[in-house]
C-alpha positions in Angstrom: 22.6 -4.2 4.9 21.4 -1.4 2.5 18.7 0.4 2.8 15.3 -1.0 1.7 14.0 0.9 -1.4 10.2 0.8 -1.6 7.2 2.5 -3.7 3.7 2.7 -4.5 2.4 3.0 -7.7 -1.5 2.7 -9.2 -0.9 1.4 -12.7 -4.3 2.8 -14.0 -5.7 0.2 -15.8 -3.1 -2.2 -16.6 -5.8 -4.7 -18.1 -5.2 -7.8 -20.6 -6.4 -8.1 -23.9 -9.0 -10.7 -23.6 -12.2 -10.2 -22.2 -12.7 -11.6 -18.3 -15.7 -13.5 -17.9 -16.7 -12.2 -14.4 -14.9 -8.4 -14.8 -16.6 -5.4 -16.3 -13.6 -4.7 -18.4 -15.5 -4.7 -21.4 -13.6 -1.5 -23.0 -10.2 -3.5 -22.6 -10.1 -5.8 -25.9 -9.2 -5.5 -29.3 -12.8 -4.2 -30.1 -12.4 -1.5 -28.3 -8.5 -0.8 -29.4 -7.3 -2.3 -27.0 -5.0 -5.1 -28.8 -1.8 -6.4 -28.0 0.5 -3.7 -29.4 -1.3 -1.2 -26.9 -1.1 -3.4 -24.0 2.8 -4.0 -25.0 2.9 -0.4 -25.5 1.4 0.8 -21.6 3.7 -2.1 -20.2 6.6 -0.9 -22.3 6.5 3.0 -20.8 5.5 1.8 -17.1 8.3 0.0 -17.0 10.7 2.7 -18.1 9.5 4.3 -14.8 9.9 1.8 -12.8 13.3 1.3 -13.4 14.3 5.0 -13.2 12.9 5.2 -9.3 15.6 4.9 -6.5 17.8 6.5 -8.6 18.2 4.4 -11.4 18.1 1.4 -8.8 14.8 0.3 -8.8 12.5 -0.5 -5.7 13.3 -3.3 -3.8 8.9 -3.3 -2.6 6.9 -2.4 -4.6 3.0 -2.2 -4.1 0.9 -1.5 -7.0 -2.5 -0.9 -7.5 -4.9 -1.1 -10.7 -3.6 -4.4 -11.9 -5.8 -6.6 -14.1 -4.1 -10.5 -13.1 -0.7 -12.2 -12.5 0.1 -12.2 -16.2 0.2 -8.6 -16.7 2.7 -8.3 -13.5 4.9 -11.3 -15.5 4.2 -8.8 -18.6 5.8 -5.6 -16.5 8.1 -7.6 -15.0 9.7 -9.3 -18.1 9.7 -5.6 -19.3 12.0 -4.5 -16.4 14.6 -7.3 -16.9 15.0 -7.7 -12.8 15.7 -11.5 -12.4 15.4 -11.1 -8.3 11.6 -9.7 -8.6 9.3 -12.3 -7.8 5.1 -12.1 -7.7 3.2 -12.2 -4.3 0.0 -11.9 -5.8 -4.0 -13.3 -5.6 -6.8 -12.3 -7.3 -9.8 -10.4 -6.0 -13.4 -10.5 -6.6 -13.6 -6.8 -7.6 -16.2 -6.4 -9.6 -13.7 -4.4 -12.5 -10.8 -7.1 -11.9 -8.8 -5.0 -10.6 -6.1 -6.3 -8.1 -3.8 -4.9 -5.8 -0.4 -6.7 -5.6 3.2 -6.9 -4.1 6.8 -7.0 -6.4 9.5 -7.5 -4.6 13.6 -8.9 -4.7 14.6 -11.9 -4.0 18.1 -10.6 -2.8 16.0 -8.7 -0.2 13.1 -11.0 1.1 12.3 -14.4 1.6 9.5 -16.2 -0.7 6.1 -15.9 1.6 4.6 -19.0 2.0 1.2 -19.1 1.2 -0.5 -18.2 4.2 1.3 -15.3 5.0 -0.4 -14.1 1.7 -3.8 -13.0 2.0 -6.7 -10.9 0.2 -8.9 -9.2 2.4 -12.2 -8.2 0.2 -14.9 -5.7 1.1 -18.7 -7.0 0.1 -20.3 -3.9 -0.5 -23.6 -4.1 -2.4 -20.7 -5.4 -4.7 -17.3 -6.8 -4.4 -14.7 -3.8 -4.0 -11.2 -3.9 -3.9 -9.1 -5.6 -1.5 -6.3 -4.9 1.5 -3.6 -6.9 0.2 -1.5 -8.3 2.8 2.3 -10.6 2.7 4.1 -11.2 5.8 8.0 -10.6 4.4 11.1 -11.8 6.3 14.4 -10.4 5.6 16.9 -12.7 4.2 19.6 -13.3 6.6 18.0 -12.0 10.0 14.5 -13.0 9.6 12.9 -9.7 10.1 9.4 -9.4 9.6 7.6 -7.1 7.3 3.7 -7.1 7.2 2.6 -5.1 4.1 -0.6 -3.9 3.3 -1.3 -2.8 -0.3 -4.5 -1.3 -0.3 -6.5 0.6 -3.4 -9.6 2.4 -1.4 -13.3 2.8 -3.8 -13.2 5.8 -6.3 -15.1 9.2 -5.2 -16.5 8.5 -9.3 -19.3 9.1 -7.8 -18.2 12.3 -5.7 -15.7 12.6 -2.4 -19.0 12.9 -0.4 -21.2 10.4 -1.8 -18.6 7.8 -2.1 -17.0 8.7 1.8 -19.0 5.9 3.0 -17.2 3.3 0.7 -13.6 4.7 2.0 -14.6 4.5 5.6 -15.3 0.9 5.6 -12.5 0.1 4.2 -10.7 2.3 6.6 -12.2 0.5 9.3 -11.1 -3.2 7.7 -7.4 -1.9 7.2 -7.8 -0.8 10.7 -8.7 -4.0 12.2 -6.6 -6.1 10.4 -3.5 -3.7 11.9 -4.4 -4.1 15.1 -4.6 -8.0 15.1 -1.2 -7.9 13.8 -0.4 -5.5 16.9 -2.4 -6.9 19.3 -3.4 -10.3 20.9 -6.6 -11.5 20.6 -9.1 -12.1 23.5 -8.4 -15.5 23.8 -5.0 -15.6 23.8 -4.4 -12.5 25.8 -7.0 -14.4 28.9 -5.4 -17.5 27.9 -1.7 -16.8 26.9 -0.4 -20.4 25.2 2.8 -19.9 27.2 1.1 -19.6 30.3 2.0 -16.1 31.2 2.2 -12.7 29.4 4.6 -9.8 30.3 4.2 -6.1 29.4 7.6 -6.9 27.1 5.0 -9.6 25.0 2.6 -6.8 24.5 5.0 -4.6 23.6 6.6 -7.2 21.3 3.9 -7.4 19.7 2.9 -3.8 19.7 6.4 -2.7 17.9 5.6 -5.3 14.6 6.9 -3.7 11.6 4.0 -3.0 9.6 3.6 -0.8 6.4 0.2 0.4 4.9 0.5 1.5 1.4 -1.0 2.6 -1.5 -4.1 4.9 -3.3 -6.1 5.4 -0.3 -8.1 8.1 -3.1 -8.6 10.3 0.2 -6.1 12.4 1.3 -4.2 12.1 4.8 -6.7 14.6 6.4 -10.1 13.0 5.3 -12.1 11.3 8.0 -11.5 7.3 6.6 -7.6 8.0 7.2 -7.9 10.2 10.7 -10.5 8.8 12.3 -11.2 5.0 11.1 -7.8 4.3 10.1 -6.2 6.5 12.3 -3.3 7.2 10.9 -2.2 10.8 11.4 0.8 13.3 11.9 1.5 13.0 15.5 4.0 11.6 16.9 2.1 11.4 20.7 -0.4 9.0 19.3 1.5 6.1 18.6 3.2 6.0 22.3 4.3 2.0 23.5 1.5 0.3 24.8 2.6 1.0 28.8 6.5 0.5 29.2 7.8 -2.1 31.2 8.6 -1.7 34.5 9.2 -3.9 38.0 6.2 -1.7 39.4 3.8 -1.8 36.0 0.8 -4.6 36.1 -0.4 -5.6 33.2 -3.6 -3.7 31.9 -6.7 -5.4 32.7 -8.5 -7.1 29.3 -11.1 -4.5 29.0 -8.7 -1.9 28.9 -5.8 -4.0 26.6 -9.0 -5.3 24.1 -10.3 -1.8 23.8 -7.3 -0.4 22.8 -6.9 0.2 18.6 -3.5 0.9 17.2 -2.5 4.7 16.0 -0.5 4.7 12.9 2.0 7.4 11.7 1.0 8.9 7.8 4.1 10.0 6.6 2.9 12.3 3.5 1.9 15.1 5.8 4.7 17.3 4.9 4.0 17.2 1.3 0.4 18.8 1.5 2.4 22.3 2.6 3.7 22.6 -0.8 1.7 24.1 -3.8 0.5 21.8 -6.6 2.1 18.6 -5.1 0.1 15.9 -4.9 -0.2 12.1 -6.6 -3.4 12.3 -8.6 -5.6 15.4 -10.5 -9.0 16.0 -10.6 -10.2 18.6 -12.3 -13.7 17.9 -11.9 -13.8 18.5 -8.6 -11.0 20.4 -7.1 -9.2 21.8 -10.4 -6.4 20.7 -8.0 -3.3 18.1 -7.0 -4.8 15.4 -4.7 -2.5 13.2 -2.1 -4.0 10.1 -2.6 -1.1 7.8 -2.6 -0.1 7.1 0.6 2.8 5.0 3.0 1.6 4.7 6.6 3.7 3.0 9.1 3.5 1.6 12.7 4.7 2.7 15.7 7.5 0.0 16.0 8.4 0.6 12.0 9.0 4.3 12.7 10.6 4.0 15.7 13.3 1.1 14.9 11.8 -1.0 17.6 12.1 -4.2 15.6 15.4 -4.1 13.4 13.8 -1.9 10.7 12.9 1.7 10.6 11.1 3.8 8.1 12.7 6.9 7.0 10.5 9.8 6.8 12.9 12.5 5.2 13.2 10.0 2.3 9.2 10.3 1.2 9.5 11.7 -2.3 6.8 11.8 -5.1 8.6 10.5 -8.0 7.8 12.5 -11.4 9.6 11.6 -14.3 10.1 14.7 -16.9 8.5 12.4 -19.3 5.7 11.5 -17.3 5.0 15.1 -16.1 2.9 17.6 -17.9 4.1 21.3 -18.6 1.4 21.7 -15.9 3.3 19.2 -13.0 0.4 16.7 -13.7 0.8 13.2 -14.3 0.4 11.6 -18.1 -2.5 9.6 -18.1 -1.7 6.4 -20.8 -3.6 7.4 -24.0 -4.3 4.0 -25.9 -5.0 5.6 -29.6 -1.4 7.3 -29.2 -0.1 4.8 -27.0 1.6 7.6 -25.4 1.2 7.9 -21.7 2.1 6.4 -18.4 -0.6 6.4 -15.4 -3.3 9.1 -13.9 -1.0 8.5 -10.8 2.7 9.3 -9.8 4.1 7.2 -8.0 5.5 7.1 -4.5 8.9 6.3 -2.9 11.0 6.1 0.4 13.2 4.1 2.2 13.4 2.0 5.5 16.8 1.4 7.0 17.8 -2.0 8.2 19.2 -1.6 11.7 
């Protein structure tokens, strides 16, 4: 089977025309120039992205981020002319309306049902935006995928002041991996087969799992390192204990106490000059790395008939969507020339 082509892309502010009755997205209507031709306009030039990444391909995943509802999806995606891309999408309670969400083929994956599609919000003083997760299977040999899309609070109101927002969510994403990696209390003192072996932990412990999307921190900032933990090295995301005749299983206060390291794999680009994802001038007059894909252990090592390739990572710039500069083309809607504040991302995982 070919290779999977995914990416990651935050939209910036792919709103509907009409006024939302619970979303502060007052500045997206027709008052405001916002009217249809615009919208049509921002969908139009997204889309001519979209269907240059991979090579002219196209993904085969795609997270985005910045996303008003379903419709505008059904909007891009009618744009793009793909008839295998199907919607796994829900919407949040963010206060602006603004949704993560997954694209992805139908020659690829299977439809989710609807449980294995999920919103996971953040209740801040207000509602923030939500870890989107889909549980995918692989058409044919039943793979699993879990995806997480996620789309991290602003630093609008500076890196520092806003940190606090970032870590939470850090620490949500976090706990939602390692219930995916590990088994809970009750099941790991009270396995439903009867017994566990170190092979069901490490079963377990090798799910494919991919974390992506505008994290708006980069990899080194504390929310990814430390509460997510998600880093460069390759030590920290060792098996669980490998199996052996001679190994017992760990005892439940060690196994419980255990949280899963994850593997960033956009540590390479920070060693290059002006590379980066997102600018902003007001506080760094500088690229930033905010666009992230994060894997687990069992996704980068192959351990469960899919493996991510990290040579593959690339930031995709279009020459159209670049500035003279290297920066991306924020979407202008009085010229209705422009793209996103964001470039997107893109790699591949091999099916093995």
């Amino acid at each position: 089977m070919p290779d999977i082509k995914i990416a990651s892309w935050n939209l910036q502010n792919l709103f509907d025309t009409t006024a939302s009755d619970i979303a502060a997205d007052f500045e997206f209507t027709p008052a405001e120039g916002w009217t249809p031709a615009v919208f049509d306009a921002k969908v139009k030039n997204l889309a001519s992205i979209i269907k240059q990444m991979h090579s002219g391909a196209g993904p085969d995943l795609l997270g985005l981020c910045e996303v008003e509802n379903k419709f505008c999806i059904e909007s891009l995606l009618a744009e793009i002319g793909r008839p295998d891309y199907a919607i796994a999408h829900i919407d949040s309670p963010d206060l602006r309306g603004i949704d993560a969400t997954l694209v992805y083929s139908t020659n690829v994956f299977k439809a989710p049902p609807d449980a294995d599609i999920k919103v996971h919000a953040v209740q801040l003083r207000y509602p923030t935006r939500d870890i989107f997760e889909v549980r995918l299977e692989l058409i044919g040999t039943n793979t699993e995928l879990l995806v997480l899309v996620n789309h991290w609070p602003s630093r609008r109101q500076g890196q520092f002041e806003s940190e606090p927002h970032r870590i939470t969510v850090a620490e949500l994403c976090g706990r939602i991996v390692d219930e995916a990696l590990k088994f809970s209390r009750s099941d790991f003192l009270n396995p439903p087969g009867g017994v566990l072996t170190l092979q069901d932990l490490n079963d377990r412990w090798n799910r494919n799992v991919l974390v992506m999307g505008d994290l708006n921190d980069e990899p080194y900032d504390r929310s990814v390192l430390h509460y997510l933990l998600a880093g460069k090295d390759l030590d920290h995301i060792e098996e669980l204990q490998k199996p052996g005749h001679d190994k017992p299983l760990p005892d439940a206060k060690t196994y419980l106490e255990k949280s899963a390291y994850l593997f960033n794999a956009m540590w390479p680009l920070l060693g290059t000059p002006d590379q980066g994802t997102f600018y902003f001038a007001e506080a760094t007059n500088s690229m930033n790395l905010l666009d992230q894909f994060i894997v687990s252990r069992g996704l980068f090592f192959g351990a469960r008939g899919l493996k991510f390739d990290p040579a593959s990572v690339q930031i995709f710039r279009a020459p159209e969507m670049t500035t003279s500069k290297g920066r991306p083309k924020p979407f202008d809607k009085k010229t209705s020339k422009g793209y996103s504040d964001h470039f997107p991302i893109q790699s591949l995982i091999q099916v093995i």
